[in-house]
C-alpha positions as a printed Julia matrix, in Angstrom:
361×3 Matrix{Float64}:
   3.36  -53.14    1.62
   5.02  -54.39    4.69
   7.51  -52.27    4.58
   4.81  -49.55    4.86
   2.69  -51.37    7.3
   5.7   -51.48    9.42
   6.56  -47.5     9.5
   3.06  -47.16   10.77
   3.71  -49.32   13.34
  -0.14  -50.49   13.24
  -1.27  -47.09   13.9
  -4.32  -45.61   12.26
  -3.94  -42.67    9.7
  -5.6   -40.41   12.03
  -3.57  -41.74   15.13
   0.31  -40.76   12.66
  -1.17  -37.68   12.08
  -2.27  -36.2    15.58
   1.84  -37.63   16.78
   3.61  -36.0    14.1
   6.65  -34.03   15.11
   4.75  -30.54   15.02
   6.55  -27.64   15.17
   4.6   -26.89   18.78
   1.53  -28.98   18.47
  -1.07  -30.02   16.01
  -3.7   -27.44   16.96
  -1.15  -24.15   17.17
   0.42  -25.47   13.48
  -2.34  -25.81   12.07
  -4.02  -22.24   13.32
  -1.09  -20.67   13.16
   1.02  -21.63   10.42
  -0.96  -23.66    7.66
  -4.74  -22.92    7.84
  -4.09  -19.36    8.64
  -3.31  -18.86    5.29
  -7.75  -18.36    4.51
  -6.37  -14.81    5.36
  -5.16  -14.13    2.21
  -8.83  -13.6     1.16
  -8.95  -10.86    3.78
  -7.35   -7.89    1.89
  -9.46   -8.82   -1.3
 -12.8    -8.92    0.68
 -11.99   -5.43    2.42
 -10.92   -4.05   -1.27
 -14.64   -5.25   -2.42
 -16.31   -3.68    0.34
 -15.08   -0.22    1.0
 -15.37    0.84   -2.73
 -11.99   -0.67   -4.19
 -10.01    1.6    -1.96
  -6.2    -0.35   -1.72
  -4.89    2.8     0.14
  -7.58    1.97    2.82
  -6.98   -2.11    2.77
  -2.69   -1.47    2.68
  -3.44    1.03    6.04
  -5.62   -1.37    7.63
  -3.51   -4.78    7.03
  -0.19   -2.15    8.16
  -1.68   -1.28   11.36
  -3.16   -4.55   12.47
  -0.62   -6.71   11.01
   2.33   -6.2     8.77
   3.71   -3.46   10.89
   3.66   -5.56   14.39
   5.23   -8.21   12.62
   7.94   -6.19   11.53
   8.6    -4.14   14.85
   8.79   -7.84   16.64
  12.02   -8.84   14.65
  13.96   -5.66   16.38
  13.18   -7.56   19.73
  15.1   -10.64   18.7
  18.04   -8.36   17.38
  18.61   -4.66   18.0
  16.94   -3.97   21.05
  18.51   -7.72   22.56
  21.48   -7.0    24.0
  23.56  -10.56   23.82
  22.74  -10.56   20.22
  23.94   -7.03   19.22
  27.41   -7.59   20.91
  27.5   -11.3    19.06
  26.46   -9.74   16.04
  28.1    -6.25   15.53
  28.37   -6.23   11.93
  25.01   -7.34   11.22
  23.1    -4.83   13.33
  25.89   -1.69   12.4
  25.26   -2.46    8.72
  21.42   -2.08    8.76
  22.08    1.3     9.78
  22.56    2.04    6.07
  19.26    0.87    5.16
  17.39    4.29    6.06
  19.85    5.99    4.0
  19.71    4.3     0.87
  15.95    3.99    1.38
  15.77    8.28    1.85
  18.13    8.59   -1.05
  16.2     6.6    -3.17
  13.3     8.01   -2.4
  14.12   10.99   -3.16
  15.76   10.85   -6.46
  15.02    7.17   -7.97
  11.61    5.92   -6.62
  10.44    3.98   -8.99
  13.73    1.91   -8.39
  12.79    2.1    -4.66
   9.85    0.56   -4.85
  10.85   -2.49   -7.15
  13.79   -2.86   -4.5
  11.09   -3.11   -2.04
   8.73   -5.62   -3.74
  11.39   -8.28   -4.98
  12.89   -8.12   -1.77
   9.51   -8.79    0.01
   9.07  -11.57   -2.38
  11.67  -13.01   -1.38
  11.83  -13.39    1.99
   8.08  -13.84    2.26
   9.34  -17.17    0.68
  12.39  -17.43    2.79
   9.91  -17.44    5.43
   8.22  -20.93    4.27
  11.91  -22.52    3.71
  12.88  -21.88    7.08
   9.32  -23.48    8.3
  10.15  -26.46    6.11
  13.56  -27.34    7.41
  12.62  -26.45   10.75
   9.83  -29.24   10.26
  12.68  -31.65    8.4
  14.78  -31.03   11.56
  11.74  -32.3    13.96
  11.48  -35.26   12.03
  13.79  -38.01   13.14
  12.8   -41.45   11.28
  15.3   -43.87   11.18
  14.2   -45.98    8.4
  13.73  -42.72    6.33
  17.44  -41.85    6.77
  19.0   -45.53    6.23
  17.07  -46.33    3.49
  16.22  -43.82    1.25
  18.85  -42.4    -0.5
  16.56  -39.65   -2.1
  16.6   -38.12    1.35
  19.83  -36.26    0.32
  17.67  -34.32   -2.38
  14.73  -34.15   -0.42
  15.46  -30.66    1.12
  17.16  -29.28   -2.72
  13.82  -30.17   -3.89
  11.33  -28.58   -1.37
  13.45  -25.78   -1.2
  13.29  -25.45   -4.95
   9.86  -25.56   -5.34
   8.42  -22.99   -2.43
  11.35  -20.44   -3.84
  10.39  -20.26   -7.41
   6.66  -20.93   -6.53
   6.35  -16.94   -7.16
   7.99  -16.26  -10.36
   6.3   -17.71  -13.72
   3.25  -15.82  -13.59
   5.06  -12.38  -12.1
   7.84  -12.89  -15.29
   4.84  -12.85  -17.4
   3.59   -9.4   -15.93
   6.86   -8.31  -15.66
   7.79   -9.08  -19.37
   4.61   -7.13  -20.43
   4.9    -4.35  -18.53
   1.74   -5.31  -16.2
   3.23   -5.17  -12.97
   2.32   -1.98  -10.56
   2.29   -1.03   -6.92
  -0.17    1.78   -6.48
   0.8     3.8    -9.77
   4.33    2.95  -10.15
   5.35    0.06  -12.66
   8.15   -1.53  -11.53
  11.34   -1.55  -13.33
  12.21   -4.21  -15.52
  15.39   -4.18  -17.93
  14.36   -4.2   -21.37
  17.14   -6.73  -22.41
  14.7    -9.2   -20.17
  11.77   -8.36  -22.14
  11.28  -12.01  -24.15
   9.27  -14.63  -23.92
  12.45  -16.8   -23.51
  12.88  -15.51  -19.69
   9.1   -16.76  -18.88
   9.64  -20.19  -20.57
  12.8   -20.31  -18.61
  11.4   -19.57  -15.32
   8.2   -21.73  -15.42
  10.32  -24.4   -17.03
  12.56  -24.09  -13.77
   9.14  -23.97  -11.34
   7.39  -26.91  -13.4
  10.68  -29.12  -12.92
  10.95  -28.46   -9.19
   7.42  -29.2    -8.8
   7.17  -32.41  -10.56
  10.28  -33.13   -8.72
   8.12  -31.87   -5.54
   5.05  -34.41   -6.55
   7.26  -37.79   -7.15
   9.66  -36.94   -4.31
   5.98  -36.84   -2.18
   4.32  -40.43   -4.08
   7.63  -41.88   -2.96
   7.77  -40.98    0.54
   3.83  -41.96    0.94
   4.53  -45.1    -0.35
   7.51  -45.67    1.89
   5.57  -44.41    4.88
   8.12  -41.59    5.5
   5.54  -38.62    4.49
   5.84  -35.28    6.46
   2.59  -34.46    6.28
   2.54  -31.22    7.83
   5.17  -29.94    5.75
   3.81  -31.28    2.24
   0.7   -29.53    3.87
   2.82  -26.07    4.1
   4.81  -26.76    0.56
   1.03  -27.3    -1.14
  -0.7   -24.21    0.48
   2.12  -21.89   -0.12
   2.2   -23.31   -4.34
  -1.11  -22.91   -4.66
  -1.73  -19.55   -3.18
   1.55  -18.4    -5.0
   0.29  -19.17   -8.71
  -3.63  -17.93   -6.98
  -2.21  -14.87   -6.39
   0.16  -13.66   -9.63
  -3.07  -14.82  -11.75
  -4.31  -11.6   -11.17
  -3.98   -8.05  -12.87
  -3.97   -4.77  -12.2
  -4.78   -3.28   -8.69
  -6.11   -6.16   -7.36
  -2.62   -8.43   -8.16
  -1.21   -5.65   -5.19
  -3.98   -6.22   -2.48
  -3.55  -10.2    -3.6
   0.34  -10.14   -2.48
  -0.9    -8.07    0.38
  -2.64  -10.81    1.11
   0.41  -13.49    0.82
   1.69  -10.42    3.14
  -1.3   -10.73    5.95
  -0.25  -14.44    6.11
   3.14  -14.23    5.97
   2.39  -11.62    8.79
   0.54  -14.04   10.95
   2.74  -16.47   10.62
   6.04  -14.38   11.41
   4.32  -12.86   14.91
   3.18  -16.79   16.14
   6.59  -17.94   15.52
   8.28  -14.79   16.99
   6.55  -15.28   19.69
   7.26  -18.78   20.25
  10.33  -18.93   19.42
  10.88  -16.09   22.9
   8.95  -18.37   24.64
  11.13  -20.44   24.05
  14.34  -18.82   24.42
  12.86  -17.42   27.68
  12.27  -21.04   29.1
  16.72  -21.67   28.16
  17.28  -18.83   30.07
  18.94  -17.26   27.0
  16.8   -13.58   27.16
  18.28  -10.84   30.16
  16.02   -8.21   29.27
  13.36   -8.07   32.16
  10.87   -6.69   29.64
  11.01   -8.93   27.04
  11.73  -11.83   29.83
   8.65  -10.77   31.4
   6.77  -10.35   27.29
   7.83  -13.66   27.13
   6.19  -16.04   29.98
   4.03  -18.52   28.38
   0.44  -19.19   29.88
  -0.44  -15.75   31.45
  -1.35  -13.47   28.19
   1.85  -12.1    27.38
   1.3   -12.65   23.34
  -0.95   -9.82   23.53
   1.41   -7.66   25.63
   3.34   -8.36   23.0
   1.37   -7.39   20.38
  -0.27   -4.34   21.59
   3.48   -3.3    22.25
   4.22   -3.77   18.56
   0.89   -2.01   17.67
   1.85    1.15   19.65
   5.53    1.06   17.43
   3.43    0.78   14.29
   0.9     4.11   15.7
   4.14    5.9    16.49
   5.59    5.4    13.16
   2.38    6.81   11.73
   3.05   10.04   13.83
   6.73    9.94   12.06
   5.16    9.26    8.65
   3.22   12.53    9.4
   5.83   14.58   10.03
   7.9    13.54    7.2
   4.91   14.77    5.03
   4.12   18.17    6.99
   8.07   18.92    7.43
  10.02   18.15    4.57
   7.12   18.68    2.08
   7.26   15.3     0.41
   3.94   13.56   -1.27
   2.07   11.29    1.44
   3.08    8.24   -0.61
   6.7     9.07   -0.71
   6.79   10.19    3.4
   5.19    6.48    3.8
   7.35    4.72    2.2
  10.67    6.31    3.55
   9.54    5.92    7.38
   7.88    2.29    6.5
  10.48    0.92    4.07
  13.21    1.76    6.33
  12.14   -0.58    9.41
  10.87   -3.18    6.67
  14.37   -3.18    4.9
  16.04   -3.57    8.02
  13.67   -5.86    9.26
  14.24   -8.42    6.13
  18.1    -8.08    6.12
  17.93   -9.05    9.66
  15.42  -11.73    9.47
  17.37  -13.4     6.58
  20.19  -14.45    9.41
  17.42  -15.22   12.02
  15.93  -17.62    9.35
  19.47  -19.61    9.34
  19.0   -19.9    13.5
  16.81  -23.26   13.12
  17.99  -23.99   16.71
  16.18  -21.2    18.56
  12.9   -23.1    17.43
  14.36  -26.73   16.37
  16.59  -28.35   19.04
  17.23  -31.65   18.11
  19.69  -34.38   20.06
């Protein structure tokens, strides 16, 4: 015990909490990043009360919130002129996203749409892993590093746990053919069709997370405990096995759910991470320079500019449909998917950029 009464330094529980190293501050994590994820419930409650309409609920949470977030990402990358002569060959290559999305669409759908859900599963996750190092990278404790060698595990293990979080229950579906978006089942390759590939995966998750659990008794005891990232790390579990429980039409609005979070989360840290980009000096663009200024209202610049990309991509979605003759469903996702594709390919780079949020001595 004195070794823990020591790391707290006499300080009361509630005192360590409210001087954690926060990612911006203990109010704006919380709101923004962990607590924010009650909004998962939102697409379920709107699927309840407009008469079990998920065309309605996918339109709604698009619009308001999972097509800003994707718009903001091309502000960081495509439309940021330092970063698309540093980064030629990333921004070139997403070029071929629209095509393959088009081509797909047109003659393999059903493989489009898996494509598009495993993918989003994925870096919805990816997501949470960068949060969690970025949080590992604001903590600097001393006796944590000196002393505990399970600190070079530590980030194996977290990182194991939030990306397989997802998996057990959606193997299960996927193994019994129970997994749909809208009408389309997604494919799954028959050889994979065994019970063995579920025990294999949850056998995987259950390992990480017991892993996960003694990794956390350990660091309590020590007095080492991130607690806003064990916070983060139990939310995102939870929700994840919360949400692949269900069945039917109601397991798509539940990962549109995960989505509206993910969504949240993604616009509060694009925009903070500007901020503070803005603040180094490292943005030239007067717009987004001038998007960017912190204490004046700009977020909501921000986001109404996003909002008028996600109306004007509704206009292209119509025109898809009325021009080339294609179901509404398919002209949707060929104009949606290919900003979303591109959007994840380029986000899984800016999720390896820890120092445009993190910046530690």
């Amino acid at each position: 015990m004195a070794t823990h009464e020591a790391v707290l330094g006499g300080q009361t529980w509630g005192e360590r909490w409210e001087r954690w190293p926060w990612l911006h501050s203990k109010e704006w994590d919380l709101c923004c990043i962990t607590l924010s994820s009650v909004l998962v419930v939102l697409p379920l409650a709107l699927y309840h009360l407009v008469g079990n309409s998920a065309m309605f609920v996918n339109l709604l949470i698009a619009g308001l919130i999972g097509g800003p977030h994707m718009y903001a990402t091309f502000f960081r990358t495509a439309l940021d002129r330092p970063f698309r002569q540093q980064h030629r060959f990333l921004v070139g290559s997403s070029l071929a996203i629209p095509v393959l999305v088009v081509g797909l669409a047109v003659w393999n759908f059903r493989l489009l749409i898996t494509l598009f859900f495993f993918w989003a599963s994925i870096h919805v996750l990816h997501q949470i892993a960068y949060i969690v190092e970025c949080y590992e990278r604001k903590q600097q404790h001393p006796l944590r590093k000196q002393q505990h060698p399970l600190q070079r595990w530590s980030r194996g293990i977290d990182y194991a746990v939030v990306l397989t979080c997802l998996f057990p229950l959606a193997s299960y579906k996927f193994i019994h053919d129970q997994f749909y978006i809208g009408s389309t089942l997604l494919l799954y390759p028959d050889i994979l069709k065994t019970p063995l590939v579920f025990y294999a995966i949850a056998g995987v998750f259950a390992c990480a997370l017991l892993l996960f659990l003694g990794k956390t008794l350990v660091e309590i005891w020590h007095g080492t405990a991130h607690y806003p990232k064990i916070l983060l790390v139990t939310i995102t579990v939870a929700l994840a096995l919360l949400i692949t429980s269900y069945s039917g039409e109601r397991l798509e609005i539940a990962f549109q759910g995960f989505n509206t979070w993910h969504s949240f989360q993604y616009l509060a840290l694009t925009w903070y991470i500007n901020t503070l980009r803005q603040q180094r000096g490292e943005i030239t663009a007067p717009l987004m320079r001038w998007l960017s200024e912190t204490g004046k209202g700009r977020f909501y610049y921000f986001y109404g500019l996003n909002i008028a990309l996600t109306l004007g991509a509704l206009g292209l979605i119509s025109a898809v449909f009325f021009l080339v003759g294609l179901s509404f469903e398919r002209s949707y996702y060929i104009v949606v998917l290919s900003f979303l594709l591109m959007h994840y390919y380029h986000d899984h780079f800016l999720f390896t950029q820890f120092g445009d949020l993190v910046r530690t001595p």
